[in-house]
C-alpha positions in Angstrom: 155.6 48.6 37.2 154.3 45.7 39.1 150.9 45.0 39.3 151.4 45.1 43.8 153.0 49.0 43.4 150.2 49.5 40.8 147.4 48.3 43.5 149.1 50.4 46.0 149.1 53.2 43.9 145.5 53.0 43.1 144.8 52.0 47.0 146.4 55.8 47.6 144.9 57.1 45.1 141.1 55.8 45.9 141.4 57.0 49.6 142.9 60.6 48.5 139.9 60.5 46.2 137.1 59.7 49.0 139.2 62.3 51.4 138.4 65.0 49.0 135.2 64.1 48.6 134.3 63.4 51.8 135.7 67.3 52.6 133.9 68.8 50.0 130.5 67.2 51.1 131.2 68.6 54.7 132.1 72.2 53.3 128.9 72.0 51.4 126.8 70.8 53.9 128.0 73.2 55.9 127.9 76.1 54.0 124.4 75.2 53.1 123.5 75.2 56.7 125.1 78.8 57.5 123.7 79.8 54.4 120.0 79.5 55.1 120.6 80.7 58.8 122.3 83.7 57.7 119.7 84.5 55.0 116.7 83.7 57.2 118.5 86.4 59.5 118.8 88.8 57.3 122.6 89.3 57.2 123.7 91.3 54.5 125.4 88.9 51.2 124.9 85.4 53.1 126.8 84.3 49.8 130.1 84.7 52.0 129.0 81.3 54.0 130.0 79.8 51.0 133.5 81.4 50.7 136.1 80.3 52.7 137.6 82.5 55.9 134.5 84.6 55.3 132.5 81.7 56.4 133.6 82.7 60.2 132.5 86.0 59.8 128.7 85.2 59.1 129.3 82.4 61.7 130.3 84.9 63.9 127.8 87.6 63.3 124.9 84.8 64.1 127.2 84.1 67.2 127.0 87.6 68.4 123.4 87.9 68.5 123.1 84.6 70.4 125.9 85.2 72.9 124.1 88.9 73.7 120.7 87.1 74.0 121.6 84.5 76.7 124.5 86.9 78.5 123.7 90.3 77.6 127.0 91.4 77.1 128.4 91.7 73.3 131.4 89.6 71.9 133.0 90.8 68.6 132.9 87.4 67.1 132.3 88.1 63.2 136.1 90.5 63.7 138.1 88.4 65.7 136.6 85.2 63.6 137.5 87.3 60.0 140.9 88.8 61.1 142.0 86.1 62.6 141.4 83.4 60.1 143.0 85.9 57.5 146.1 86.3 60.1 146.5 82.6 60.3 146.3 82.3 56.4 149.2 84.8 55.8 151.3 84.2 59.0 151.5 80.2 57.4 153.5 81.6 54.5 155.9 83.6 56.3 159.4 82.2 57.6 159.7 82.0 61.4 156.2 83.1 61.9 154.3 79.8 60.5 154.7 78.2 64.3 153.0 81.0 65.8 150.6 80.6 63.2 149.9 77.3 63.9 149.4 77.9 67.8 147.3 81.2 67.1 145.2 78.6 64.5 144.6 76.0 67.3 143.6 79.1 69.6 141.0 79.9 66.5 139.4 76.7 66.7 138.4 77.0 70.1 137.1 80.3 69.9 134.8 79.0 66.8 134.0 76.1 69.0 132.3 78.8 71.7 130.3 80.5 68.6 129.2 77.1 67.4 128.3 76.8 71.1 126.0 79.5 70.8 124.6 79.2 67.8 123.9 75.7 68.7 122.0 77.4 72.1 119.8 79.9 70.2 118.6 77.2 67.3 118.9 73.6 69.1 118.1 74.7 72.9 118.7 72.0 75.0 121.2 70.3 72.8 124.0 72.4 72.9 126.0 70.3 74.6 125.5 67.2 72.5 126.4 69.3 69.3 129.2 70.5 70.6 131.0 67.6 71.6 129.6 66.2 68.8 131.4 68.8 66.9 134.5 68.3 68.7 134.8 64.3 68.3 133.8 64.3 64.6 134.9 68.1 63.6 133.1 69.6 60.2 131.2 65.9 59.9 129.3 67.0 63.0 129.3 70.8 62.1 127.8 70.4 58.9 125.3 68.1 60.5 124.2 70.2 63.5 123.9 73.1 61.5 122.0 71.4 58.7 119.3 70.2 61.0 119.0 73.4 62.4 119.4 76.0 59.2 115.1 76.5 59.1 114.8 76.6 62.8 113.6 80.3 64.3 116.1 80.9 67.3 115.2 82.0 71.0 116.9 85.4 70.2 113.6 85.3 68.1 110.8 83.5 69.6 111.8 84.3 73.5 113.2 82.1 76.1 110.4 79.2 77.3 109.8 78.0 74.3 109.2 74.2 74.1 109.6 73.6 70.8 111.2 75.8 68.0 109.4 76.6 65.1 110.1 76.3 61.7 110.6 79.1 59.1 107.5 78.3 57.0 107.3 80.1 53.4 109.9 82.7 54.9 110.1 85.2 57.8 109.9 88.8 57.0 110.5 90.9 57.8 114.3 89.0 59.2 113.9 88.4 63.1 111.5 91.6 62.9 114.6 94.6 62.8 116.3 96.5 60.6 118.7 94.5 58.0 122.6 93.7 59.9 124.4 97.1 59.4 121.7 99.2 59.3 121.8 100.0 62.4 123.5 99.2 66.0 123.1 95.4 65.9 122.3 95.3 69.7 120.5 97.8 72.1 121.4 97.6 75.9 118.0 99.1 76.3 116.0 96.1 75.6 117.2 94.2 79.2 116.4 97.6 80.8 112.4 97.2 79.2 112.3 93.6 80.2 113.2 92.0 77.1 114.9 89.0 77.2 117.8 89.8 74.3 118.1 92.3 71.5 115.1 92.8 69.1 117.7 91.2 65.6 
């Protein structure tokens, strides 16, 4: 072996090295971020952030209280995040199918792009729009960033709209956004616009 294909192979080697680290510092920066957020929320085993695929259903479930705070309506993202991150999974291994799979994975990305969107509105009001093209220029770089800086924020579908400046969690918040624990009950109540309120009381 000469000592040029030797350099090359350790050139190779070195960047397939950083790539994998540099992925695994985004996963875990990002994980950490969803982690807290779902925790401080009280969503039932916020372990899953860690856990691949069931990292869009917590996403999504933190998603669905944001997107019902600021439109009043309610978007099934934690199911359509979950199913269809587990569709694209399986639908890669089959023959004839993989294409479709591929399509139905770009379609995915966008859709998590609109829940980060959210999420981005209820903790970081005001700089949604940064994060999220932030998030699409640099992908989970950005992701893991946005969500880290805003993992021990208390969100608007907490502390009301007009808020200048969101709090902090400090030393915890119990009980979790003041309601019954996720799946305890109906996670949103139409009734709330009806009395005024501005979103669901999560």
């Amino acid at each position: 072996m000469s000592s040029s294909y030797a350099a090359a192979v350790a050139a190779v080697g070195g960047v397939l090295i950083f790539v994998l680290l540099f992925a695994a510092a985004c996963y875990i920066l990002y994980s950490i971020g969803l982690y807290t957020m779902a925790k401080n929320a009280g969503i039932p085993n916020p372990w899953l952030a860690w856990i691949p695929i069931a990292t869009g259903y917590i996403l999504g479930l933190l998603a669905e209280r944001s997107y019902y705070t600021f439109t009043g309506k309610q978007m099934p993202f934690s199911k359509i995040l979950l199913w269809g991150y587990i569709g694209v999974f399986v639908g890669s291994f089959i023959p004839f199918i993989s294409a479709l799979a591929g399509l139905a994975g770009i379609a995915l990305m966008v859709f998590q792009l609109i829940a980060l969107f959210y999420l981005y509105k209820d903790y970081a009001p005001g700089k949604e729009v940064l994060y999220i093209v932030l998030s699409v220029i640099f992908s989970s770089l950005a992701q893991a960033i946005c969500l880290m800086l805003s993992r021990n924020t208390v969100p608007v579908s907490v502390t009301g709209f007009g808020q200048q400046v969101q709090p902090s969690y400090q030393g915890g918040y119990q009980p979790p956004y003041n309601a019954q624990p996720y799946g305890q009950q109906p996670p949103y109540n139409n009734s709330n616009n009806q009395n005024g309120n501005n979103g669901p009381e999560m």
